[in-house]
N, C-alpha and C positions, 0 to 999 in steps of 0.2 A: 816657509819654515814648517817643518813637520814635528808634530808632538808626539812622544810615546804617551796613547791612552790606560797601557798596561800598568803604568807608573801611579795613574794619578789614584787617591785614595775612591775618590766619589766613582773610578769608573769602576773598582774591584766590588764595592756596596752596591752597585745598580746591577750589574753585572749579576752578582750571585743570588740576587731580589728576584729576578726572573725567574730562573730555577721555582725559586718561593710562591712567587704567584704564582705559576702553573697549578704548581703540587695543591695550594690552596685555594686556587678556583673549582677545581677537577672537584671540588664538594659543593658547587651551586648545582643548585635548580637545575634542570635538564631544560625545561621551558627558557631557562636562562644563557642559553647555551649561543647563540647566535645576537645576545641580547649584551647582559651585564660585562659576563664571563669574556665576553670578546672584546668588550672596549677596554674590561683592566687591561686583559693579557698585550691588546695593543699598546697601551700608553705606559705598561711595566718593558714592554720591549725599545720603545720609543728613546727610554733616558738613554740606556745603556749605546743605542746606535746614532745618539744626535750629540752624543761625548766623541764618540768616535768622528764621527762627520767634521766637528768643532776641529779638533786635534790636526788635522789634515790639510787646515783652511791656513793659508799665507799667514792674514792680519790679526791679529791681536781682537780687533771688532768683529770679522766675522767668529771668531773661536768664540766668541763672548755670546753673540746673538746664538750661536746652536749649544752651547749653553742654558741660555736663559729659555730655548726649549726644551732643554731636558730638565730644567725645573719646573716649567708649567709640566711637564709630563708626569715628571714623580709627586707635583701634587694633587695629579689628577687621579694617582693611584691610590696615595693615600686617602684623599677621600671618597671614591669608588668604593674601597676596602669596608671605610667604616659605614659608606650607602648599603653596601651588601650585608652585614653585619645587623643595623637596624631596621631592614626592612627582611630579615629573617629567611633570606632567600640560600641561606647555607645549609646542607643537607645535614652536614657534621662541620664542628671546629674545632682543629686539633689544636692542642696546643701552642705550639707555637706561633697560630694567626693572630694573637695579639703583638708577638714580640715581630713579624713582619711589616704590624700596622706600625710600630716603636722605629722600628729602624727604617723607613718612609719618611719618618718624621726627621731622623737624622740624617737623610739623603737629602732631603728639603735645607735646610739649615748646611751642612758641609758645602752643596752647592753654591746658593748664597753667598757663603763666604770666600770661596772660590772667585765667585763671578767680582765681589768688592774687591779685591786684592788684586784682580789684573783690571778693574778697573782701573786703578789707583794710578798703575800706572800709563793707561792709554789716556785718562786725560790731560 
């Protein structure tokens, strides 16, 4: 069984997050560059392609399990974000990197609810 990912709400939010971290990493630390800067952009890349990978999967279980890595991932970002944040390693912060750390928090959460829901019915 094949899912359209384009559909689902959490893959359009992760999806467009990327974008986001980029733009908002590209203001760390230069020292930070192979360091912080690399594991956000990894683990903001991560949701968006482990929705897709889920989507593609036969069973109900596997969609669920690369799910549930794309919420370990979005909340690896999210608090990455706010590690980068308090330890001051940002050069500039524009505006809108609070409301990117905001909407992480709502990837975290829609996920979640996602993954209960089709839990619900694979048990």
């Amino acid at each position: 069984m094949s899912r359209n990912h384009e559909r689902l709400k959490v893959f359009g939010l992760a999806d467009a997050l990327v974008v986001d971290v980029y733009r908002e990493t590209a203001g760390l630390l230069a020292e930070e560059r192979y360091g912080l800067q690399s594991q956000i952009r990894r683990a903001a890349v991560s949701v968006p392609t482990n929705i897709v990978e889920g989507c593609s999967r036969e069973s109900q279980r596997d969609y669920v399990h690369f799910l549930r890595m794309a919420l370990g991932s979005a909340s690896e970002v999210h608090y990455l974000l706010g590690l980068a944040r308090r330890l001051d390693v940002l050069v500039s912060v524009s505006p809108e990197y609070e409301g990117v750390t905001a909407r992480y928090g709502e990837l975290v959460r829609s996920l979640q609810s996602l993954i209960d829901v089709i839990m619900k019915d694979v048990d």
